[in-house]
N, C-alpha and C positions, 0 to 999 in steps of 0.2 A: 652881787647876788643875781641870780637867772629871774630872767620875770617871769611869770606863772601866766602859760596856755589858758585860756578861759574854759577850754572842757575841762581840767586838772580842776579846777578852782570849781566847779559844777558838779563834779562828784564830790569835792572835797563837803563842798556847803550839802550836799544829797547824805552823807555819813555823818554831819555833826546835826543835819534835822534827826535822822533815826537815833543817833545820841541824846538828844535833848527827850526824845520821845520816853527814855526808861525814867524818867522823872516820875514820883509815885507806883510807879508800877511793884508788883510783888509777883510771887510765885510764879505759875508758869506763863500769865504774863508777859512777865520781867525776862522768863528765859526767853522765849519767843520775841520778842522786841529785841533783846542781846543779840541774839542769832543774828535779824536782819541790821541790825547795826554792824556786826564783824564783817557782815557779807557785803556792807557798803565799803568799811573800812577797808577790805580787804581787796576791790575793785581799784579803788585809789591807790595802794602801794602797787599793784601791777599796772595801772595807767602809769604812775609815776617812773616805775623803774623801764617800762618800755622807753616811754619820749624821754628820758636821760640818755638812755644805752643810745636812741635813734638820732640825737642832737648832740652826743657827747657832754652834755653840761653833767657839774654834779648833780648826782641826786640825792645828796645832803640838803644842796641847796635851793633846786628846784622843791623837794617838799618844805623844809621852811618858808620858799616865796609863797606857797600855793596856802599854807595854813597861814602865814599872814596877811594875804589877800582874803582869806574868808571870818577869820577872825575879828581883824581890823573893819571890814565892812560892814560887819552887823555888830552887836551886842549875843553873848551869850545865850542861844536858845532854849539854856538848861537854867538859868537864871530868870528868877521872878520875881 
């Protein structure tokens, strides 16, 4: 498996805090806080898919190295 760039792994962990963050939240809140969670997530799949294309590695498995590098590191930030 590809080892995960530390900026990959910095946005990845930057989308899964805005994740954690709709914890409680409701109404437009909840939409607002989505919003900038998708805008993280969605940062991350075109980092990802850049440095695959620029490195050739897959990028199956360059984004599983990068979410299990941020997953494995910490404990769930959605979990309390």
């Amino acid at each position: 498996m590809s080892e995960a760039p530390e900026e990959l792994i910095k946005l990845e962990r930057s989308a899964e805090e805005e994740r954690a963050k709709l914890a409680g939240l409701t109404g437009d809140d909840y939409d607002a806080q989505w919003r900038r969670w998708r805008e993280a997530s969605a940062k991350v799949q075109a980092a990802v898919t850049a440095h695959a294309e620029a490195s050739g590695a897959s990028r199956y498995e360059l984004e599983q190295a990068v979410k299990k590098a941020v997953r494995h590191a910490q404990e769930d930030p959605a979990v309390e």
